[in-house]
C-alpha angles and dihedrals in degrees: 000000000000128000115265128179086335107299134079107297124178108204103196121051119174114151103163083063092104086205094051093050095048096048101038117340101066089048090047093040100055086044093054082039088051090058109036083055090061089049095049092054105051079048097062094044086060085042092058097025095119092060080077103041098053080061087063096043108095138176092292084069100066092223116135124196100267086053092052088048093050087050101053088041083062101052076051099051095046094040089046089050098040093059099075093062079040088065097048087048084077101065089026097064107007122266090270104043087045095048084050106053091038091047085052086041085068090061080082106067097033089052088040092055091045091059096041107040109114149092110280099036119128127258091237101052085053091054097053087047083051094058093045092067094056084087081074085065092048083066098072093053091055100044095052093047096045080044089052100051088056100047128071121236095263096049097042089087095063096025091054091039097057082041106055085029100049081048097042086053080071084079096063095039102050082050088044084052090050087045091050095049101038083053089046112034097016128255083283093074111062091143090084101066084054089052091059093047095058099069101041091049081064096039084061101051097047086057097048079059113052096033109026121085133203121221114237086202083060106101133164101248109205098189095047089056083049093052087045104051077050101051117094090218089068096058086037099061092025086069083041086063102044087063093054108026091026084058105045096046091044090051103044081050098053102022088096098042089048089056109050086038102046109029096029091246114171114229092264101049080043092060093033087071105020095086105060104070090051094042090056090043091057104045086052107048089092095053083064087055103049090041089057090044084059099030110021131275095246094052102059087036087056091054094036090062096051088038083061097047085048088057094043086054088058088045095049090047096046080043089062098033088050086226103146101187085056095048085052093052092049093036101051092040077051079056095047092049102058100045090060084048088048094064094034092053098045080050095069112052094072090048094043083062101041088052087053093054094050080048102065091037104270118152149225101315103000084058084048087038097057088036092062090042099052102049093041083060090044104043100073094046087048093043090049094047094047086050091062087060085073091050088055093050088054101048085041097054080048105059084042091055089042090044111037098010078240141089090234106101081049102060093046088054083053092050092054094055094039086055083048088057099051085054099055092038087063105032094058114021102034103022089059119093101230113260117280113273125266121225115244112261094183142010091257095057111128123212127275116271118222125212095247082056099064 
């Protein structure tokens, strides 16, 4: 390591040098893993930190349903378009610099909703509060660009799946901390969940700077963010994401809402229950990694996606029949399944790229080479857009609610896209033969990647 710009800089970064990666990478790469990990998740708990305070806003808050959604729809919508400055920071400052001072930059909207939260404030001061908390959602961008730049092809399934699913896990836990404290203290001191959240938002920074590194080879590539935006395969997998992302993070943001509105919970019956979709979703979320590493990524995204539409049908049916148990059984498998979406489909977009350049006759590492610069241009695009689908669930759970008084009209609208999904996942990345076979240039060619391997 050598000193850059004042920080810890390593100026030379080759893991898919098998011998790099066996005598140091592999070692520097799980410890930077390890805390951005920490700071991701933190991240996610202020992210989705107004799916617990709605729980605590009664009727002395003059806040009816449609305004909680719409609370909750604005921290979505600014977590989901600040993620994609989020993704150049990485290059900009350094991994570690950048998980610092966003992991700091949480410190604001949890300050703001300790001083606001209370009866009597207005709805629009919420609401900006609310929209503070989305730079929680930036931090995913970064982190799984900064976690993609340290980790070879054949190891970014699992690497990117323990990091977005050690972050996603933030969801349960900061709605495990509101139920803890409403069965404690009582639904009139929210103030305390934010309390708990102060100290960890600067444990987290000072890790990030005494054990995280930035990588000096990591550079914003304008070209290759132009190429990107361009490419079809973006926007392709962005719309994948937002049927899996999109879900997870909607629902973790509306599952308690839905069910106080819907099924007459109390606060403390809502976040009793509210945890444990999220909290499978997360701790999944690396299975679908690893499966697509051994699969295909296209393969376990495809049944994902009917297995989704499969889970919806049972929703929509315990919606109209008014049977909660069943409506928990078919929700949280809904959570499961797209956290195991969520891995398959991040998995593919290295591959997707690296496919392309075998494709048109690269080789050995500038086929590597065009691979990593293309889906670090096109992760944080893909993460941002996936992110909108959540902001969809939750205006859509609001004009059902405002329309019917129930989520119904809702989950048949989900089972349409996912069928939709399942469609475009097919149609383009398994229908497809595999490009035709290169011949081999050198004795270090690799062979030629299909689409259904990625």
């Amino acid at each position: 390591m050598a000193g850059s710009s004042g920080g810890r800089w390593i100026e030379q970064w080759d893991p898919e040098d098998e011998t790099f990666w066996k005598e140091k990478g592999e070692r520097i790469a799980r410890r930077n893993l390890v805390f951005s990990v920490l700071s991701e998740h933190i991240g996610f708990s202020i992210w989705t930190l107004w799916s617990v305070m709605v729980l605590f806003m009664g009727p002395e808050y003059g806040v009816d349903p449609a305004g909680k959604f719409f609370l909750i729809a604005t921290a979505t919508l600014v977590g989901a378009v600040i993620r994609v400055p989020y993704t150049f920071a990485v290059a900009r400052f350094g991994g570690r610099n950048w998980t610092i001072l966003s992991a700091l930059m949480l410190l604001l909207p949890t300050g703001a909703a300790y001083l606001v939260m209370e009866p009597g404030t207005s709805y629009g001061t919420f609401l900006a509060v609310a929209a503070l908390t989305g730079v929680g959602g930036g931090n995913f961008a970064s982190s799984m660009t900064n976690i993609n730049s340290f980790f070879p092809l054949r190891k970014k399934g699992w690497a990117l799946g323990l990091n977005a699913g050690g972050g996603n896990i933030g969801v349960p836990v900061v709605q495990l901390v509101g139920l803890l404290v409403i069965g404690t203290a009582g639904a009139a001191h929210p103030r305390i969940v934010l309390g708990v959240y102060i100290p960890l938002i600067v444990i987290a920074a000072l890790c990030a700077a005494l054990f995280m590194d930035n990588l000096a080879p990591v550079k914003n590539d304008t070209g290759a963010a132009k190429e990107a935006v361009r490419d079809p395969h973006t926007w392709i997998m962005s719309f994948l994401y937002i049927g899996t992302f999109g879900s997870f993070i909607g629902y973790s943001f509306a599952f308690g809402l839905v069910l106080q509105t819907q099924f007459g919970r109390t606060p403390l019956q809502a976040a009793s229950l509210t945890f444990i979709g999220p909290l499978l979703g997360s701790l999944i979320r690396p299975v679908g990694g690893s499966l697509a590493d051994r699969f295909g990524g296209a393969r376990i995204t495809l049944w994902t996606f009917a297995a989704m539409a499969a889970a919806t049908g049972v929703v929509v049916y315990a919606s109209v029949a008014e049977s909660l148990p069943v409506f928990l059984v078919g929700f949280i498998a809904l959570f499961v399944l797209s956290g195991l979406g969520n891995g398959s489909t991040y998995k593919m977009i290295p591959g997707i790229f690296q496919a392309k350049a075998l494709a048109k006759g690269m080789r050995g590492e500038a086929a590597e080479a065009y691979g990593r610069r293309l889906s670090g241009a096109s992760m944080g695009l893909i993460g941002a857009v996936g992110a909108l689908g959540g902001l969809g669930i939750n205006l859509a759970f609001r004009q059902s609610f405002l329309t019917a008084g129930t989520g119904t009209g809702a989950f048949v609208a989900f089972l349409a896209c996912y069928g939709v999904c399942f469609l475009v996942t097919w149609a383009v990345y398994l229908r497809r033969p595999a490009p035709a076979p290169v011949p081999e240039a050198t004795a270090e060619a690799k062979p030629q990647l299909s689409y259904a391997e990625v």
